[in-house]
C-alpha positions as a Markdown table, in Angstrom:
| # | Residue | x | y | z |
|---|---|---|---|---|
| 1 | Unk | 102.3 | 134.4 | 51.4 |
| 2 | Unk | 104.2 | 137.5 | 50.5 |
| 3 | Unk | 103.9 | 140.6 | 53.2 |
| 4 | Unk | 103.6 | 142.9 | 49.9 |
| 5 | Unk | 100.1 | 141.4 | 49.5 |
| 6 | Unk | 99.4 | 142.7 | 53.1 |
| 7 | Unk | 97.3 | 139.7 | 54.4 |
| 8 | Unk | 94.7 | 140.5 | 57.3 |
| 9 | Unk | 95.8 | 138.3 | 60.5 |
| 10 | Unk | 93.0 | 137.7 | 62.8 |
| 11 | Unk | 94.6 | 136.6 | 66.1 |
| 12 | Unk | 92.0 | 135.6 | 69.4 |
| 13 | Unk | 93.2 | 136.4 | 73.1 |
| 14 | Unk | 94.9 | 138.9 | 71.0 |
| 15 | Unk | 95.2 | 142.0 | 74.2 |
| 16 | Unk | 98.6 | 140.6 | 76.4 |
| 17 | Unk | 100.5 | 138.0 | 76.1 |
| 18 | Unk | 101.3 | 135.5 | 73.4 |
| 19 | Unk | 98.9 | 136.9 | 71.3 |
| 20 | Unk | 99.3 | 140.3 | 71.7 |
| 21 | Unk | 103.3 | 139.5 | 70.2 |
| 22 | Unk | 102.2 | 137.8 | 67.5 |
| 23 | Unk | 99.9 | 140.9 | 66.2 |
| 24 | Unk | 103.2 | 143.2 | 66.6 |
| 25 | Unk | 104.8 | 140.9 | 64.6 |
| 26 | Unk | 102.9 | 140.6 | 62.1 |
| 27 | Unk | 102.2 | 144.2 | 61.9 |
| 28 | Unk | 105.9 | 145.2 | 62.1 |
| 29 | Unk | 105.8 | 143.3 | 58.9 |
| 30 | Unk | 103.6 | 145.1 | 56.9 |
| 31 | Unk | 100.0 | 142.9 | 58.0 |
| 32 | Unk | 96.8 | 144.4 | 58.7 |
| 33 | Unk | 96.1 | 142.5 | 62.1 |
| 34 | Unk | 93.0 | 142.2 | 63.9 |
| 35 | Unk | 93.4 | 141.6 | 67.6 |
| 36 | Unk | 90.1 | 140.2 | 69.5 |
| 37 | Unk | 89.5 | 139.4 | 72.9 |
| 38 | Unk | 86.5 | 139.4 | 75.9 |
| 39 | Unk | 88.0 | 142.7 | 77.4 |
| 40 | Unk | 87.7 | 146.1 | 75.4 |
| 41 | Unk | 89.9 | 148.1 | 77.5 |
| 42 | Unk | 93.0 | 145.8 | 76.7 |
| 43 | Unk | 92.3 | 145.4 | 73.2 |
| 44 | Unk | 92.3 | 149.1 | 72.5 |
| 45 | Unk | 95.6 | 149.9 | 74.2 |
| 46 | Unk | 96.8 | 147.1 | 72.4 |
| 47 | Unk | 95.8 | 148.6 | 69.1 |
| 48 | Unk | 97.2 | 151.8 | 69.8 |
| 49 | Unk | 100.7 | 150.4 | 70.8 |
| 50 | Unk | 100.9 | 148.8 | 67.0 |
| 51 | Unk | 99.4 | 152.0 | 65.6 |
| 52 | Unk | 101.8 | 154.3 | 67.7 |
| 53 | Unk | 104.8 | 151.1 | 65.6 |
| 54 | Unk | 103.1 | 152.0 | 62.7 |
| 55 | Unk | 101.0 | 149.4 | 62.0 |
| 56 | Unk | 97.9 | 149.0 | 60.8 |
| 57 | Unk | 94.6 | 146.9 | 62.0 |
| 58 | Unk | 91.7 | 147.1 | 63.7 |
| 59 | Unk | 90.0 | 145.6 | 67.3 |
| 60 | Unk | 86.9 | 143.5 | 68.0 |
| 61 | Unk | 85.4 | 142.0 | 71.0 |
| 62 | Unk | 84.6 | 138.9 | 70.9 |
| 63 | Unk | 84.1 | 135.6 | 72.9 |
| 64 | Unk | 85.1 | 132.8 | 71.2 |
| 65 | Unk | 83.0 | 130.4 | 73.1 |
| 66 | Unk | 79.8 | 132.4 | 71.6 |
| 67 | Unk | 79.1 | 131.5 | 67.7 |
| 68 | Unk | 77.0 | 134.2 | 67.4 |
| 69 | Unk | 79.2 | 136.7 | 68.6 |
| 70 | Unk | 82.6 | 134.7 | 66.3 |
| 71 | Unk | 79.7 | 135.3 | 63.6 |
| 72 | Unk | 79.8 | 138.8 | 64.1 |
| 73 | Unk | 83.6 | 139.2 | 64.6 |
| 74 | Unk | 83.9 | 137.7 | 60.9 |
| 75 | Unk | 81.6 | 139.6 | 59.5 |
| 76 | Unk | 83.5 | 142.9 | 61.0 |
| 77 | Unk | 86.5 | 141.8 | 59.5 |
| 78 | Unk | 85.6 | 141.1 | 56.3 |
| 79 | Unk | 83.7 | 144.3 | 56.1 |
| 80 | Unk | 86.3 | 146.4 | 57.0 |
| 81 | Unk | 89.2 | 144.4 | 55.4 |
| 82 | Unk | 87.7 | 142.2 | 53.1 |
| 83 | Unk | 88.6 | 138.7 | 54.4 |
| 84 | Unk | 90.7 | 136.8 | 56.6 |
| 85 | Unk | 94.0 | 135.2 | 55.2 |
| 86 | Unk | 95.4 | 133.8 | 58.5 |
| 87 | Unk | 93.5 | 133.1 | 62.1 |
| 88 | Unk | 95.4 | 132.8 | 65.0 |
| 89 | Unk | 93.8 | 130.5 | 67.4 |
| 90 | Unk | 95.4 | 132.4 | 70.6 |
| 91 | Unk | 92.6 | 132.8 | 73.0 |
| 92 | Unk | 92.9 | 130.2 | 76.1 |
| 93 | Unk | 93.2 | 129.8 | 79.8 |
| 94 | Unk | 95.5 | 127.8 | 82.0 |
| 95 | Unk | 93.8 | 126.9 | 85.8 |
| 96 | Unk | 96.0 | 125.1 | 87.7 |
| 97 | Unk | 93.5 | 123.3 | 90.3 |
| 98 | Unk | 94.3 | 118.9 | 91.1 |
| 99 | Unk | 92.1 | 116.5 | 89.5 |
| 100 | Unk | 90.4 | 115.8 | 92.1 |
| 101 | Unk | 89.3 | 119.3 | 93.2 |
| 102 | Unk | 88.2 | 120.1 | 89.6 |
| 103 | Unk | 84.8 | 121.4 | 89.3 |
| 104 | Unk | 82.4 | 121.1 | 86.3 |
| 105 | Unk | 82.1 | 124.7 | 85.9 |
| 106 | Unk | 86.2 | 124.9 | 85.7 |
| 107 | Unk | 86.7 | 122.0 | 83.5 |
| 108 | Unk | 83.6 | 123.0 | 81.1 |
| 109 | Unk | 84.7 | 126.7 | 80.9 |
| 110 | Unk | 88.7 | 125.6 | 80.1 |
| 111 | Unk | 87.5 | 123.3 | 77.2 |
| 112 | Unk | 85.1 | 125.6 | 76.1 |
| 113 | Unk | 87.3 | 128.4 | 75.7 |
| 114 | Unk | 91.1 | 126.3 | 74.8 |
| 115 | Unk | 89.0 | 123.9 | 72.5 |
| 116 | Unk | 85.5 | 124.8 | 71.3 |
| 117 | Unk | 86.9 | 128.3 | 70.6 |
| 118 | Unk | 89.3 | 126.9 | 68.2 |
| 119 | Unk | 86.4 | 125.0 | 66.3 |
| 120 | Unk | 84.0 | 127.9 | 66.3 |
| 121 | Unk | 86.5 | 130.6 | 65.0 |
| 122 | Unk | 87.9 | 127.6 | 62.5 |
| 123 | Unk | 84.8 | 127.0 | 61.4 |
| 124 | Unk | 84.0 | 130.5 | 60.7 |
| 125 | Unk | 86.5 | 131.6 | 58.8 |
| 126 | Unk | 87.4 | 128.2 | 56.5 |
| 127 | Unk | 84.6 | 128.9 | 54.0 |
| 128 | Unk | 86.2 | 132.4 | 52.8 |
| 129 | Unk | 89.6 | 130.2 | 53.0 |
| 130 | Unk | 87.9 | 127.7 | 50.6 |
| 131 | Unk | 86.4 | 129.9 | 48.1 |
| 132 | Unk | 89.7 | 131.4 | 47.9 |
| 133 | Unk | 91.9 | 128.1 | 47.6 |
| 134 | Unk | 94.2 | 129.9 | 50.1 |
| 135 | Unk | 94.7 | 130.3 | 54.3 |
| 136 | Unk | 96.6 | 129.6 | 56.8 |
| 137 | Unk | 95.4 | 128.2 | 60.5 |
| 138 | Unk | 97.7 | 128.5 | 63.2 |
| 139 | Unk | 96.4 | 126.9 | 66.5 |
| 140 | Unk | 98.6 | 127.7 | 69.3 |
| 141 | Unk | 98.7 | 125.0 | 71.8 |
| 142 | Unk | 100.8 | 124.3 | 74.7 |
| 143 | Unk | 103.7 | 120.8 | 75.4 |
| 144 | Unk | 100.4 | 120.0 | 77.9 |
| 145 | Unk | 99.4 | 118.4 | 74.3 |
| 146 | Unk | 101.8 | 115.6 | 74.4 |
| 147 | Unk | 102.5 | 115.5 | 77.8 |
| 148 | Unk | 100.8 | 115.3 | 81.3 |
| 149 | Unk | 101.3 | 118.3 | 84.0 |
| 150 | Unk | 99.9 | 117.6 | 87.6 |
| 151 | Unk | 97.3 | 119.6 | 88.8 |
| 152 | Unk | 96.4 | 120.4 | 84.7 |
| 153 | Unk | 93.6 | 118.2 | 84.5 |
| 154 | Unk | 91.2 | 120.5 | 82.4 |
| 155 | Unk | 94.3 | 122.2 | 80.9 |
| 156 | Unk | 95.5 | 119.7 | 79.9 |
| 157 | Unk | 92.3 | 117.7 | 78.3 |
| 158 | Unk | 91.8 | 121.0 | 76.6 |
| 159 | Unk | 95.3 | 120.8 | 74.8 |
| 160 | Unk | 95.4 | 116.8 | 74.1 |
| 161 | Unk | 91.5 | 117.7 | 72.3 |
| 162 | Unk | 93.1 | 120.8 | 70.4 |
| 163 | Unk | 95.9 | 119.0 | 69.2 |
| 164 | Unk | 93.6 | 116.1 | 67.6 |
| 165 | Unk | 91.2 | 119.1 | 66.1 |
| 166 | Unk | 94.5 | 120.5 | 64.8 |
| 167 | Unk | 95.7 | 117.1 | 62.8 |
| 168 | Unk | 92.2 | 116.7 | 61.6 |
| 169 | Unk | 91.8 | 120.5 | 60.0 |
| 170 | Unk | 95.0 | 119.8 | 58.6 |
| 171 | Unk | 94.2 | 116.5 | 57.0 |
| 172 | Unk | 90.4 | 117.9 | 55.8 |
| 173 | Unk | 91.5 | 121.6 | 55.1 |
| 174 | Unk | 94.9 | 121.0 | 52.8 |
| 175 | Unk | 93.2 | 120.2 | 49.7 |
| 176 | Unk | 91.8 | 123.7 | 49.3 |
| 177 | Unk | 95.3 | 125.5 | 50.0 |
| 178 | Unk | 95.2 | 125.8 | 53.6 |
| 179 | Unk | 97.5 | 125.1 | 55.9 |
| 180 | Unk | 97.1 | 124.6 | 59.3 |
| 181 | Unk | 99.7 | 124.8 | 61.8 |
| 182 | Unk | 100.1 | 123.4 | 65.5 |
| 183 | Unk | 102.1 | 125.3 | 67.9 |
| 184 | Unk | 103.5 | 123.9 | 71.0 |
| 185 | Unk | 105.2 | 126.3 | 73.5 |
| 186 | Unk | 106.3 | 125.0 | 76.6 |
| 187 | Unk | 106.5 | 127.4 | 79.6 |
| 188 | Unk | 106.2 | 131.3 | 78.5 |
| 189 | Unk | 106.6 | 134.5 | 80.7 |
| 190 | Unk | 102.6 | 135.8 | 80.6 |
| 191 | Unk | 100.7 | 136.4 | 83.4 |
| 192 | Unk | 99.0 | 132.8 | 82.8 |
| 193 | Unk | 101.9 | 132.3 | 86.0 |
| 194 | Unk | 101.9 | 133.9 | 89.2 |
| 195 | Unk | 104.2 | 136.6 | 90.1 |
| 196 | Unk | 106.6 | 134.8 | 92.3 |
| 197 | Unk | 106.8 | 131.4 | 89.9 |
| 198 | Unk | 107.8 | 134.3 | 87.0 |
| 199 | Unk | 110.0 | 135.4 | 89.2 |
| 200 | Unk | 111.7 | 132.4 | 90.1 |
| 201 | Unk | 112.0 | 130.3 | 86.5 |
| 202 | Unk | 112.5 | 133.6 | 84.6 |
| 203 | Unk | 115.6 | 132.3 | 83.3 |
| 204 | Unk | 113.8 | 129.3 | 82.2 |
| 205 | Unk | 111.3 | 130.6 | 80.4 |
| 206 | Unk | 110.7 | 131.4 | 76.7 |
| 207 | Unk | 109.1 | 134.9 | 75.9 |
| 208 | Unk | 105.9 | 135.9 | 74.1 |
| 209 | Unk | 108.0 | 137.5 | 71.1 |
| 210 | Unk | 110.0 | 133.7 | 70.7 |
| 211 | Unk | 106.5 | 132.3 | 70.2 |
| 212 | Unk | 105.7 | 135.2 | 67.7 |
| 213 | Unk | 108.6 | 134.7 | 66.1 |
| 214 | Unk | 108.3 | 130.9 | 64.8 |
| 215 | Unk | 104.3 | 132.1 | 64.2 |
| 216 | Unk | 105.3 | 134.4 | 61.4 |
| 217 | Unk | 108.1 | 132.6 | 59.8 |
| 218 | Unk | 106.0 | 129.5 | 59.3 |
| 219 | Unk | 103.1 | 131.6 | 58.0 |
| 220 | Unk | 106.0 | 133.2 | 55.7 |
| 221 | Unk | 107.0 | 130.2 | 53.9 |
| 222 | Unk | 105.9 | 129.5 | 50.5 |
| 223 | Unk | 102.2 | 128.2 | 50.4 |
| 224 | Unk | 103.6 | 125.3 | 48.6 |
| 225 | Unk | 104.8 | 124.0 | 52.1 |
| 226 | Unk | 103.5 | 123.8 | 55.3 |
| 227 | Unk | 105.0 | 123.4 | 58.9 |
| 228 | Unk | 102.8 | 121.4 | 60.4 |
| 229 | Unk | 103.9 | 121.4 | 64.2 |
| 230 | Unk | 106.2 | 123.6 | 65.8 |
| 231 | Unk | 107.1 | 121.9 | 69.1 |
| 232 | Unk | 109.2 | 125.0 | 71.0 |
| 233 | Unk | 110.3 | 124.4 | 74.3 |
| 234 | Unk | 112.5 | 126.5 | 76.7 |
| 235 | Unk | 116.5 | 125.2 | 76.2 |
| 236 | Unk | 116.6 | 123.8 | 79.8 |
| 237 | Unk | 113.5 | 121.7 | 79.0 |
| 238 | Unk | 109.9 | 121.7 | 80.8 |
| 239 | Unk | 109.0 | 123.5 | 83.9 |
């Protein structure tokens, strides 16, 4: 996918953080980018730092746990900017809360948001995709996908589900031109950590802008080929 062709870049949890670096990348690089999230406020400031780089794109609210309200985020987009070429499957949370003192409500709202979030917006934006023989998926996910972390239950369960969606898109969705890609970070500097644990394992942590990084340059290979997982972990290994 050349960056001439300016391809719109939908990217969820899209207002800090990982997401928020992956829309300033792609923008940097001539993309119109559309950054959604639950929280206006963030969203706009985050459009006017990329505006104020010179880029261009818009801003939606949106929760990704709603299908109405994906619905209407798709909808936006492809009124203002005629489709979607690439969805970033960003939005997620990360509670940190033993197995064993776990409630429903936490568990239910983590997979809702880390894993039925990434099958809504999929789901949403794969028949434009189809139509068009073309697209590009990119799910990020987290090294909780392969590998257990205490006191991650619903994190993790979130991430082990994701990953399996992931494979499955890919297998289904290739045969119309779509790739779909699996990112696997391990620990990143967001706010997803306390302030003291940031402070501490700094040094051991990757950034947002690494992550953004590998998330373009997979999406700019030729659509003949397809990276399907990026497994990107800090050099010093695994928090």
């Amino acid at each position: 996918m050349a960056m001439n062709e300016k391809p719109v870049v939908w990217i969820t949890g899209a207002s800090k953080g990982i997401g928020k670096a992956i829309a300033e990348a792609f923008a940097d690089n001539g993309a119109i980018v559309v950054l959604s999230s639950r929280k206006k406020a963030a969203l706009v400031s985050a459009l006017k730092n990329i505006a104020d780089r010179g880029g261009k794109g818009g801003a939606i609210v949106c929760d990704v746990t709603d299908e109405k309200s994906v619905g209407r985020a798709v909808k936006e987009i492809e009124r203002k900017f005629g489709k979607v070429d690439v969805l970033v499957n960003n939005a997620g949370i990360a509670p940190v809360t033993a197995f064993t003192k776990t409630t429903l409500a936490k568990f239910d709202e983590t997979l809702a948001i880390n894993l039925r979030g990434t099958f809504v917006c999929s789901q949403a934006v794969t028949p434009g995709m189809i139509e068009r023989g073309s697209g590009a998926i990119v799910n990020i996910l987290s090294t909780a996908a392969i590998r257990a972390f205490s006191g991650n239950a619903a994190y993790c369960a979130s991430k082990f589900g994701a990953l399996g969606l992931t494979r499955v898109m890919r297998t289904e969705l290739k045969k119309y031109g779509i790739r779909v890609i699996g990112v696997l970070p391990g620990a990143v500097e967001t706010d997803m950590w306390g302030v003291a644990e940031r402070k501490q394992s700094h040094d051991r942590m990757l950034q947002p802008e690494d992550v953004a990084k590998v998330v373009h340059d997979a999406i700019m290979l030729h659509p003949r080929a397809v990276v399907e997982e990026i497994l990107l972990r800090p050099l010093g290994g695994d928090l």
